[in-house]
MIDRENDREN-896808 format. One record per residue (C-alpha): x, y, z. Coordinates in nm, 2 decimals. Example, Ala and Ser with C-alpha at 12.3 -4.5 7.8 and 13.67 -1.06 7.14 Angstrom:
2
{atom {1.23,-0.45,0.78}},
{atom {1.37,-0.11,0.71}},
***
This chain:
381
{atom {-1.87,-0.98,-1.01}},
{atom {-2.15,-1.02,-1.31}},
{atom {-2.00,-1.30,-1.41}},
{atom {-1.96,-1.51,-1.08}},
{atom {-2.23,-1.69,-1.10}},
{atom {-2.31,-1.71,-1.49}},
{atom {-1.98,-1.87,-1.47}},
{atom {-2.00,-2.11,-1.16}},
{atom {-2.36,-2.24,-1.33}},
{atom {-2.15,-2.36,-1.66}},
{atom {-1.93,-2.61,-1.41}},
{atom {-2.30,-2.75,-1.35}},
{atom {-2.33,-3.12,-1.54}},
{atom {-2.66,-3.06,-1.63}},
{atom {-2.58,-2.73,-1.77}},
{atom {-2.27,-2.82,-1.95}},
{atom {-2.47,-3.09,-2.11}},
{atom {-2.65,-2.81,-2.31}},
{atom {-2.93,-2.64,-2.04}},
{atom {-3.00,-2.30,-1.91}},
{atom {-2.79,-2.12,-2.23}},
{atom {-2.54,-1.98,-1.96}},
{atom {-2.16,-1.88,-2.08}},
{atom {-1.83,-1.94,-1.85}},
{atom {-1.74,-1.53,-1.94}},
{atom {-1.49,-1.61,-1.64}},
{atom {-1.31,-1.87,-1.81}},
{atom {-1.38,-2.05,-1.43}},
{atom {-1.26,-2.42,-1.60}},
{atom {-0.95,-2.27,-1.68}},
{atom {-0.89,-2.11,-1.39}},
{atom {-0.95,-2.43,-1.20}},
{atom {-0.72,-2.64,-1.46}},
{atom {-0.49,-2.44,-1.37}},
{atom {-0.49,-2.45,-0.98}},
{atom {-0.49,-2.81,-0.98}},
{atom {-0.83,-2.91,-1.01}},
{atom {-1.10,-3.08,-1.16}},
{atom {-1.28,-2.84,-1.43}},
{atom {-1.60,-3.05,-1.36}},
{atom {-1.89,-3.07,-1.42}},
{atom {-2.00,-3.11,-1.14}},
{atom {-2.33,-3.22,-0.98}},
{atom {-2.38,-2.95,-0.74}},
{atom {-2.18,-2.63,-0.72}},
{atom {-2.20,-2.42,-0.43}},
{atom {-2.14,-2.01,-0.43}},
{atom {-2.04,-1.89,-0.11}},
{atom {-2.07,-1.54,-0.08}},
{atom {-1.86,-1.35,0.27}},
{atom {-2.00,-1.02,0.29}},
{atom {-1.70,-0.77,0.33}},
{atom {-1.39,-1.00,0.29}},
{atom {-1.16,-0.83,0.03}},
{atom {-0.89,-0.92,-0.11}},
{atom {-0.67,-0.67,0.05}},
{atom {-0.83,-0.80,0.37}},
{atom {-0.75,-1.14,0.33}},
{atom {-0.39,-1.18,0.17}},
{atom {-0.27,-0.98,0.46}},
{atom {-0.49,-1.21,0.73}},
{atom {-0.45,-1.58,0.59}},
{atom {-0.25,-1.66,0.92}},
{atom {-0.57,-1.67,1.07}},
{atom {-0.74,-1.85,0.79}},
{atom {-0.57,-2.20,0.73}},
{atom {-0.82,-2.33,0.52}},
{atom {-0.85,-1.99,0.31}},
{atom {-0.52,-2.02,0.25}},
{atom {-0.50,-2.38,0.13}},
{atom {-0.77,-2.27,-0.10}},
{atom {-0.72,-2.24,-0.48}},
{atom {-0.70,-1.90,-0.59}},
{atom {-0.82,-1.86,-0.91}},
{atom {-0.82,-1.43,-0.93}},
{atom {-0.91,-1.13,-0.80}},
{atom {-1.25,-0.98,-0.92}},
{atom {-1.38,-0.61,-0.91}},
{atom {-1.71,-0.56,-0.76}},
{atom {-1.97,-0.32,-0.83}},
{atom {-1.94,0.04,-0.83}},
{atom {-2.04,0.14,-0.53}},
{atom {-1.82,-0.12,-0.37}},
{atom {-2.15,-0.17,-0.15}},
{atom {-2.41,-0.50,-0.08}},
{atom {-2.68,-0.38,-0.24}},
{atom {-2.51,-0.28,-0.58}},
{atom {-2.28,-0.61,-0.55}},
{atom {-2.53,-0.85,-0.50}},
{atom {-2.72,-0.73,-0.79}},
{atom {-2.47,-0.73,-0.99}},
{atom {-2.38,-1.10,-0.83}},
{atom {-2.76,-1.24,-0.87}},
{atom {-2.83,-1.11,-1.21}},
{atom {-2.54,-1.14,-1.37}},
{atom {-2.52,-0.78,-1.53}},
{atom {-2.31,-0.45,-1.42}},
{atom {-2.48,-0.22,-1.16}},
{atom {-2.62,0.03,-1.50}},
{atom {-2.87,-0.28,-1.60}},
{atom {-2.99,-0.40,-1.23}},
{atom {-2.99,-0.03,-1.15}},
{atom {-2.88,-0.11,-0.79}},
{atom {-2.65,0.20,-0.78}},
{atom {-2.63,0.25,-0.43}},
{atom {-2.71,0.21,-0.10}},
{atom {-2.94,0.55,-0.07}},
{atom {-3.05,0.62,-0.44}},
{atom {-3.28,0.86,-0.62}},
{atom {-3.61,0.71,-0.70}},
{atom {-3.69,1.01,-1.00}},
{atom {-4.05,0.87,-1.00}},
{atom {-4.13,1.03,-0.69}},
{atom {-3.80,1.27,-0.63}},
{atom {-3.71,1.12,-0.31}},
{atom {-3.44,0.91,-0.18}},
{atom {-3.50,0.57,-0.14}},
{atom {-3.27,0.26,0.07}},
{atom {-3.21,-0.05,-0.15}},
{atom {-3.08,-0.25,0.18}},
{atom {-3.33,-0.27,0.45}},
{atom {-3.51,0.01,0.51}},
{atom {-3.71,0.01,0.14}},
{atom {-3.96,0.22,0.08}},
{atom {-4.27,0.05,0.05}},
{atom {-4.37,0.24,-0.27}},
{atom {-4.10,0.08,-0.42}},
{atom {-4.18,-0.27,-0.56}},
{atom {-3.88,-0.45,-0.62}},
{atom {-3.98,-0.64,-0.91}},
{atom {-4.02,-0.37,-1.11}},
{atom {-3.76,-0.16,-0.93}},
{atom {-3.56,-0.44,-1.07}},
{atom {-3.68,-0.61,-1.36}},
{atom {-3.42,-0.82,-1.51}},
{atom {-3.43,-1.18,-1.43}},
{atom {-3.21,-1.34,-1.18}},
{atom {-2.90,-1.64,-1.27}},
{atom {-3.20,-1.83,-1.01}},
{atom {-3.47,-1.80,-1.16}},
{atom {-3.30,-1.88,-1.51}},
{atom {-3.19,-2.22,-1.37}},
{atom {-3.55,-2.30,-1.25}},
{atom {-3.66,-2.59,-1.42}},
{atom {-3.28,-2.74,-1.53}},
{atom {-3.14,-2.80,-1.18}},
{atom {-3.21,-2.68,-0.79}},
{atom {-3.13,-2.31,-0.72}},
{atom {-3.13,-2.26,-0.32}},
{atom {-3.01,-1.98,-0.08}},
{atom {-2.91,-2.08,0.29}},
{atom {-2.90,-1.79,0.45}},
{atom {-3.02,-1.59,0.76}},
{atom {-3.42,-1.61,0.79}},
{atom {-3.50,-1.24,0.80}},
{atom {-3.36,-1.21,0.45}},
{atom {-3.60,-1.50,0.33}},
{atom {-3.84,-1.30,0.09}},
{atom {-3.71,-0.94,0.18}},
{atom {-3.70,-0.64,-0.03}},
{atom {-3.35,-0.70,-0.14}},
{atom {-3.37,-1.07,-0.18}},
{atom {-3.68,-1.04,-0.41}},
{atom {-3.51,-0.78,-0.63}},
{atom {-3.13,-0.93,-0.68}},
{atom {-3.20,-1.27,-0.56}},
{atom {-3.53,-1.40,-0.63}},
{atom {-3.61,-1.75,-0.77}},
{atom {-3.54,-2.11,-0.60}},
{atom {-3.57,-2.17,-0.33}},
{atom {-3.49,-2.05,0.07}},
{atom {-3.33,-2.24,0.32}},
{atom {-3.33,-2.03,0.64}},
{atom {-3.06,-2.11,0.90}},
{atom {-3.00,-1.79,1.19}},
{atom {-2.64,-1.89,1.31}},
{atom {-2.31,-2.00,1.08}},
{atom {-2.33,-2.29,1.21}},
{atom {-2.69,-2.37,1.12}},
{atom {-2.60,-2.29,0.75}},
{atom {-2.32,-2.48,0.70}},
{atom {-2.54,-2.82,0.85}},
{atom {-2.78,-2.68,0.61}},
{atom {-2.54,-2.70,0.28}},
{atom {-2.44,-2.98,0.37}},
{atom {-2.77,-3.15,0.40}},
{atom {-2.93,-2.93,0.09}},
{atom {-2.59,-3.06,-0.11}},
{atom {-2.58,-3.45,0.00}},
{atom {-2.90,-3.45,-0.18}},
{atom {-2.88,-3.66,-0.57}},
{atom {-3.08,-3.38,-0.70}},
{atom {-2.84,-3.19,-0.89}},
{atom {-2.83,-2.87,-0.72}},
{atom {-2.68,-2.50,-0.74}},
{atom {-2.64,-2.31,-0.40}},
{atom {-2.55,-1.96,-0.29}},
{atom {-2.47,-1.96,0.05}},
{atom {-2.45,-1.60,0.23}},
{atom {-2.19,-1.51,0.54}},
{atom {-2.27,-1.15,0.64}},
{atom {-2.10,-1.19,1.05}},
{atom {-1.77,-1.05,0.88}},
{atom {-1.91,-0.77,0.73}},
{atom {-2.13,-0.64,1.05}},
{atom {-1.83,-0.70,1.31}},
{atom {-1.59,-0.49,1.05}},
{atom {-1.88,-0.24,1.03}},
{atom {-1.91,-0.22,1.46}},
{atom {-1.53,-0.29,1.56}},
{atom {-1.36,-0.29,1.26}},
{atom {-1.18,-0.45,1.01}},
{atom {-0.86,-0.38,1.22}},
{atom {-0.94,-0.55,1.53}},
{atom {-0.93,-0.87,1.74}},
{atom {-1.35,-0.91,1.71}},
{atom {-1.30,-0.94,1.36}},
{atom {-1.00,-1.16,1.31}},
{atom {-1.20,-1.39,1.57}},
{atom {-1.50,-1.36,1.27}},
{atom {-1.25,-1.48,1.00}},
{atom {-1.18,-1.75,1.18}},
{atom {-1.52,-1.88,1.25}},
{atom {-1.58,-1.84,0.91}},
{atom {-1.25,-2.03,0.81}},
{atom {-1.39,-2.34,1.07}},
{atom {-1.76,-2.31,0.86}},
{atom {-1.57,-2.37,0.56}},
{atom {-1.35,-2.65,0.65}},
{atom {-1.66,-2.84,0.76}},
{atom {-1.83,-2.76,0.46}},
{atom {-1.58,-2.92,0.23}},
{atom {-1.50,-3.20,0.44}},
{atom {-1.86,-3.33,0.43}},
{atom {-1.94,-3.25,0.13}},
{atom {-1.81,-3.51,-0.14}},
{atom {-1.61,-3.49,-0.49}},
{atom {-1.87,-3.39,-0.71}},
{atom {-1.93,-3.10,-0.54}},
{atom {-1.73,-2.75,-0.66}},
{atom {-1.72,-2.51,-0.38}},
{atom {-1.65,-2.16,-0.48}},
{atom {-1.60,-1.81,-0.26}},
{atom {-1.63,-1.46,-0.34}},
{atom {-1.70,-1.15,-0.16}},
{atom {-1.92,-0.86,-0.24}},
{atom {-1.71,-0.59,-0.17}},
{atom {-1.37,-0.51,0.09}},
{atom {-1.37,-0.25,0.35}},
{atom {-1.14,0.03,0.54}},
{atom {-1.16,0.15,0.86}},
{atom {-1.21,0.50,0.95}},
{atom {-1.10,0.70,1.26}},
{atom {-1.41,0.92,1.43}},
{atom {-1.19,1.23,1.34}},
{atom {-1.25,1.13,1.00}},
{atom {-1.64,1.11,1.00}},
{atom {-1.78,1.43,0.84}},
{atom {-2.12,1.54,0.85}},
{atom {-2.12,1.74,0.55}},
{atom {-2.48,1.85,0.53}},
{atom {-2.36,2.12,0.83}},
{atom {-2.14,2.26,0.57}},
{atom {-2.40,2.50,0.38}},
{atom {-2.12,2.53,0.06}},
{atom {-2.09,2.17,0.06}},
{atom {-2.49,2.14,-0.01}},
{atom {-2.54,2.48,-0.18}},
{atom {-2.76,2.45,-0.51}},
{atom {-2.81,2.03,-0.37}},
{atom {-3.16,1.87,-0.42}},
{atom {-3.08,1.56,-0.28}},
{atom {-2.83,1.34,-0.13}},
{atom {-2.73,1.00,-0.17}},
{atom {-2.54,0.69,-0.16}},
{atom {-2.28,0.59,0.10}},
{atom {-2.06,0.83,0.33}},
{atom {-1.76,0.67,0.12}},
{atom {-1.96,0.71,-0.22}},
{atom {-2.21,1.05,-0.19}},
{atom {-2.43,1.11,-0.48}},
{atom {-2.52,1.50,-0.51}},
{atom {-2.90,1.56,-0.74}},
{atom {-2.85,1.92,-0.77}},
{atom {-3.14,2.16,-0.80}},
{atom {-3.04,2.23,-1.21}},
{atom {-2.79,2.02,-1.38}},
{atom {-2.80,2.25,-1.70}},
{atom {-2.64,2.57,-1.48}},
{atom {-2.29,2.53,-1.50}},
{atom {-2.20,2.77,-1.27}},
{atom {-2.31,2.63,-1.01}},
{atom {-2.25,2.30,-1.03}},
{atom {-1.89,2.43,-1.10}},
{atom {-1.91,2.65,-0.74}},
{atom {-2.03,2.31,-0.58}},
{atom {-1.70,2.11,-0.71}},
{atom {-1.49,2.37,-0.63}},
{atom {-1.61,2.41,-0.25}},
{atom {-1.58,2.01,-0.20}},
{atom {-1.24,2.00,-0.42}},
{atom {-1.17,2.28,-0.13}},
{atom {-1.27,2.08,0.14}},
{atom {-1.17,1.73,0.10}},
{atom {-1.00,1.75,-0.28}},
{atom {-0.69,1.55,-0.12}},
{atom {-0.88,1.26,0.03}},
{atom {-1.19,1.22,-0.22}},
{atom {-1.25,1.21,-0.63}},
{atom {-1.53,1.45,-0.75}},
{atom {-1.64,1.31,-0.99}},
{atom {-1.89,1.38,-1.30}},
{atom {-2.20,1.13,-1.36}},
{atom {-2.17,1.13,-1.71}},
{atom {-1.80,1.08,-1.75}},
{atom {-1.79,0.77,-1.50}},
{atom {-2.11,0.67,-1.72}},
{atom {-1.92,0.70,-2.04}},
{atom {-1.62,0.53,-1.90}},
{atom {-1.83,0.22,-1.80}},
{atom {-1.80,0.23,-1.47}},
{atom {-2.14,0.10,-1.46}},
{atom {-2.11,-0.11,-1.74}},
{atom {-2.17,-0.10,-2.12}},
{atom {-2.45,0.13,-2.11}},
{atom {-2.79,0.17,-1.86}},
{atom {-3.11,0.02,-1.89}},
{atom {-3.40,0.32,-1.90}},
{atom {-3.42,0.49,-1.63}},
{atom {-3.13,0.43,-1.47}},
{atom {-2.93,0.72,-1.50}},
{atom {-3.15,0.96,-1.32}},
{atom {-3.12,0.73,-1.01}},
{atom {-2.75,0.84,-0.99}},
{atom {-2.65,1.17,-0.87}},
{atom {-2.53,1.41,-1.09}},
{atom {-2.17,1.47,-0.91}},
{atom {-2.01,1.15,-0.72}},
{atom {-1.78,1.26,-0.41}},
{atom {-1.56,0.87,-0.37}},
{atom {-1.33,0.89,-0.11}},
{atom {-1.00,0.80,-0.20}},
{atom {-0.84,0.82,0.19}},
{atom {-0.94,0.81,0.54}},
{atom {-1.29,0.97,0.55}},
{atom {-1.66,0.92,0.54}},
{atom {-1.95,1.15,0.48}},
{atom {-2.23,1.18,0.62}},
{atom {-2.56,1.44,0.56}},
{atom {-2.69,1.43,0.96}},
{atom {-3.01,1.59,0.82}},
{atom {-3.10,1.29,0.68}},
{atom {-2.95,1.01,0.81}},
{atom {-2.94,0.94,1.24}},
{atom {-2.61,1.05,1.41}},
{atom {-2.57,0.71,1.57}},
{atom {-2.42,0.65,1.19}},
{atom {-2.10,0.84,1.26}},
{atom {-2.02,0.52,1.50}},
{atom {-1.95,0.31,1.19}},
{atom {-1.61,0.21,1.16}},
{atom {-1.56,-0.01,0.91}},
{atom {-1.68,0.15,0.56}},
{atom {-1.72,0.11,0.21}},
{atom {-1.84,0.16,-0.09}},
{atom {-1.58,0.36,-0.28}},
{atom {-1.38,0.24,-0.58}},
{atom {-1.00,0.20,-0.37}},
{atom {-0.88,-0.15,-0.41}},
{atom {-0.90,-0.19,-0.10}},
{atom {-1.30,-0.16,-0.08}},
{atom {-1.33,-0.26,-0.44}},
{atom {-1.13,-0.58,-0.53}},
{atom {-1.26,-0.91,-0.40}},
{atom {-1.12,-1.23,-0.41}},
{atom {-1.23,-1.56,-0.61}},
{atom {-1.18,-1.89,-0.40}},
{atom {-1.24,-2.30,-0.45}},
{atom {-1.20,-2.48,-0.16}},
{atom {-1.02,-2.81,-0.15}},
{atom {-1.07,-3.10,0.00}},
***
C-alpha cells in the first residue's frame, strides 16, 4: 500500500523526465509491460481508490463487475496493519508504513494526554493533524511539478483525516458517484499534466450496514463497475487509470458481536482500550508487571483463543508489521497487547463506544487475507 502512489507518480511524463525524485518501488512499468500495456509515461495518471473492495471480495464477484474483470491485473497488495481507512490511507497518501504516519488505528492512544483519540471522523479537537502527522504527503511533494487533485465527497474537503494523510493539491468536491466521475473526467481532459486520486467509499458503507454478503452490496459493485467504464471511455490514451482498495472486509453474525468491556477478566489491570472490534488494542495500567499482563492473555486466550491472535506490541513491532521501525512517538500510540481476530467475531468495549455499534456487519481491520489483501487494477480501454 506505501508504495501505490510513489509508484503510480513515476508513470507521470513529467516525472519520468527527472521531477519530484519519486521511485517506481512497485516495479508498476513492469507490471503493466506485462499485462499488455503501455508502461507510459503518461500525461495524467489517475489513482482510484474503492474503500473496502478486497481482493477476496472481488475475484469471487467479477460476474457482477464486467469491466473489473477486463481490467489488467497487475497484483495483489497488503494494506496497512490495521486493515482499517484511517491506517490505509496514511499509509496510501504518504507513502510510508503505518509505524512512520503513526496512523495505527481507528481508536488510538494519544500518550500526550492519556486518552483515546478517533483518527476517522470523530477527532479530537486537541489533536492537530499536522503535527499528529507530520510527514509530507506523495501531494504535496508533487506540488509544483504537475497537478495533484482529490475528487471526492465534499464533507471530506479539508477534514481532519484529509489534512493529515491527504493534504496538498487540490479538492474537487462532487457528493454522488456519478458527480465524481464527470468530475475526472473534466479535471483529466484538461492539457495540464495532472495526477488524481479519486475516492469511492459507497462500497465500503453498504458492506459496513448490509454486508459484504448481500444483494445491496453487489448492486454497489456494480454501480461502481458503470463509474468506471465511463471513466475510461472518456478519458483518452494518455491517461493511466489505476485501482486499489484500502482494505477488504468480512461479515459478522450478531451472535458474534462481543462487548467485551462487560467481561471484568477481559479488562482486568486495562488502562485503556483501542482500535477496532476486529483489531483491540489493550494500554494496560503497568506494562513492566508481568504477571498480570500474563493473567490478562490468559483470560482472553480463554475466552476467544480459537477465533482471535493475542498478540504482543513489541514482537509485531520487531517483526515489522508496522514497518521498518517507528518514528518518535509512535509506539506508545499502540496498545501494549493486540487482540486480531482471526474468525467470525468482533469486539466491542460498550463503556466506550454506543451500542448502536454492535449493528455493524461488515468489519475490518484485522490482518486475515480476507480484510488485509487488496487488489491493484488498470483499467482498459
Amino acid at each position: 500500500m506505501a508504495d501505490v502512489l510513489v509508484s503510480a507518480a513515476c508513470r507521470l511524463r513529467v516525472v519520468a523526465e527527472g521531477a519530484g525524485g519519486f521511485e517506481d518501488r512497485l516495479g508498476l512499468a513492469g507490471r503493466l509491460e506485462r499485462a499488455g500495456l503501455r508502461a507510459g509515461p503518461y500525461r495524467n495518471v489517475c489513482v482510484v481508490l474503492v474503500d473496502g473492495l478486497g481482493e477476496s471480495l472481488l475475484s469471487r464477484n467479477l460476474g457482477h463487475a464486467p469491466s473489473l474483470r477486463r481490467a489488467a491485473h497487475l497484483g495483489v497488495l497488503d494494506a496497512a496493519l490495521p486493515s482499517t481507512t484511517a491506517a490505509s490511507l496514511a499509509t496510501l497518501g504518504i507513502g510510508e508504513p503505518a509505524g512512520r504516519t503513526g496512523m495505527v488505528g481507528y481508536d488510538v492512544v494519544d500518550p500526550e494526554r492519556d486518552v483515546v483519540v478517533n483518527q476517522l471522523s470523530g477527532w479530537d479537537p486537541a489533536v492537530v493533524p499536522e503535527r499528529w502527522q507530520p510527514l509530507p504527503t506523495v501531494f504535496e511533494r508533487l506540488e509544483g511539478v504537475a497537478d495533484p487533485v482529490t475528487v471526492s465527497m465534499g464533507s471530506y474537503e479539508g477534514s481532519a483525516l484529509t489534512r493529515a494523510a491527504l493534504r496538498g493539491g487540490r479538492f474537487e468536491a462532487a457528493r454522488s458517484t456519478l458527480a465524481r466521475v464527470t468530475r475526472a473526467v473534466d479535471v483529466l481532459s484538461t492539457r495540464t499534466p495532472n495526477f488524481m486520486y479519486l475516492y469511492w467509499g459507497e462500497l465500503d458503507q453498504v458492506g459496513h450496514r448490509h454486508g459484504c454478503g448481500s444483494d445491496r452490496w453487489l448492486e454497489a459493485l456494480e454501480d461502481l463497475d458503470s463509474g468506471l467504464r465511463r471513466l475510461a471511455a472518456r478519458t483518452g490514451e494518455e491517461t493511466l487509470i489505476l485501482l486499489t482498495a484500502d482494505h477488504g472486509m468480512v461479515d459478522v453474525e450478531p451472535q458474534d458481536r462481543v462487548d467485551y468491556g462487560a467481561m471484568p477478566e477481559l479488562v482486568d489491570g486495562v488502562r485503556l482500550t483501542a482500535g477496532e472490534p476486529r483489531m483491540v488494542q489493550l494500554h494496560l495500567e503497568d506494562p513492566a508487571d508481568d504477571a498480570a499482563r500474563a493473567r490478562l492473555v490468559s483470560a482472553w486466550d480463554a475466552a476467544f483463543g480459537d477465533r482471535a491472535w493475542i498478540l504482543d506490541r513489541e514482537r509485531l513491532i520487531a517483526e515489522g508489521y508496522f514497518g521498518d521501525g517507528l518514528r518518535a512517538g509512535v509506539r506508545e500510540r499502540i496498545g501494549d497487547l493486540i487482540v486480531a481476530a482471526r474468525g467470525p467475531l468482533a469486539l466491542y468495549d460498550l463503556r466506550r463506544v454506543r451500542p448502536a455499534a454492535l449493528e455493524m456487519v461488515g468489519q475490518h481491520g484485522s490482518w486475515t487475507d480476507a480484510e488485509r489483501e487488496v487488489p491493484l487494477l488498470a483499467l482498459r480501454r
